[in-house]
C-alpha positions as CSV (number, residue, x, y, z in Angstrom):
1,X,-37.8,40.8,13.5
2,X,-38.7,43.5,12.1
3,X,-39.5,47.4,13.0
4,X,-40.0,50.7,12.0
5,X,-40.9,54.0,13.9
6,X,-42.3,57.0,12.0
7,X,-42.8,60.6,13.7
8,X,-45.0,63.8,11.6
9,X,-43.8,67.0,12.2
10,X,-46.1,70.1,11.4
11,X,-44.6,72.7,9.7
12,X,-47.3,74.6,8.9
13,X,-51.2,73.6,9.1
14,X,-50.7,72.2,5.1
15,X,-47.1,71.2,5.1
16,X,-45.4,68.2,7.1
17,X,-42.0,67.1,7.5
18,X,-42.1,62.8,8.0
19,X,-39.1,60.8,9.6
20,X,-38.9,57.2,9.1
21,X,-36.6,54.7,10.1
22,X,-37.0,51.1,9.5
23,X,-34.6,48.1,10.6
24,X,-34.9,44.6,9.1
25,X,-33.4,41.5,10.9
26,X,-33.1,44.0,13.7
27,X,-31.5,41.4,16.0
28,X,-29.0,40.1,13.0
29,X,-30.3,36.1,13.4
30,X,-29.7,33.8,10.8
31,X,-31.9,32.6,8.7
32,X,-31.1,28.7,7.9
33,X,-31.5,26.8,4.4
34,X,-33.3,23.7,4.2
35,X,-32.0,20.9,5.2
36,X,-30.3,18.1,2.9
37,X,-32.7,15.8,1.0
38,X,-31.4,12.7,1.5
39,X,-31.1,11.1,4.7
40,X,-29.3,7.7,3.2
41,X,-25.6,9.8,3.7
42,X,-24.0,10.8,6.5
43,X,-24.4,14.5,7.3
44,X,-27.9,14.2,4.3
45,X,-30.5,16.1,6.8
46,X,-28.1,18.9,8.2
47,X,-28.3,22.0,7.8
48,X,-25.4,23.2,6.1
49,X,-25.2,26.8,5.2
50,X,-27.4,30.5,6.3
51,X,-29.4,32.3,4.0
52,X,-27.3,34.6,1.2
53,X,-28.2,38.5,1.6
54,X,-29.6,38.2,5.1
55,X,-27.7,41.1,7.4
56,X,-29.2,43.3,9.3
57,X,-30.5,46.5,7.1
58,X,-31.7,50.1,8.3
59,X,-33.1,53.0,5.8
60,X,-34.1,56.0,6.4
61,X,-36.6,58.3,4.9
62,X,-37.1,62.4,5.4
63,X,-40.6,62.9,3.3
64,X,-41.5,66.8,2.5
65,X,-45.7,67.1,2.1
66,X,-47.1,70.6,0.6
């Protein structure tokens, strides 16, 4: 799950200040790999291992518009 909140403030009537803040895998789940191909040996359609590169990740952004 993803999210992301955003709030403008104006500076002046021409110039804003923008916060951002995104999260990605908010809730830190794992993401599973496929399961085995072959079904013919024991343990062939388990799922073995989680997805590489898949913690939770926040950013965020401070945006300056003249």
């Amino acid at each position: 799950m993803d999210f992301s909140a955003i709030k403008d403030f104006h500076v002046t009537e021409a110039q804003t200040v923008q916060f951002r803040a995104e999260l990605f895998n908010m809730f830190n789940h794992p993401q599973f790999q496929i399961p085995g191909a072959n079904p013919n040996v024991p343990g062939g359609q388990a799922i073995t291992s989680t997805l590489t590169d898949n913690q939770r990740e926040v950013q965020f952004a401070l945006r300056y518009t003249f």
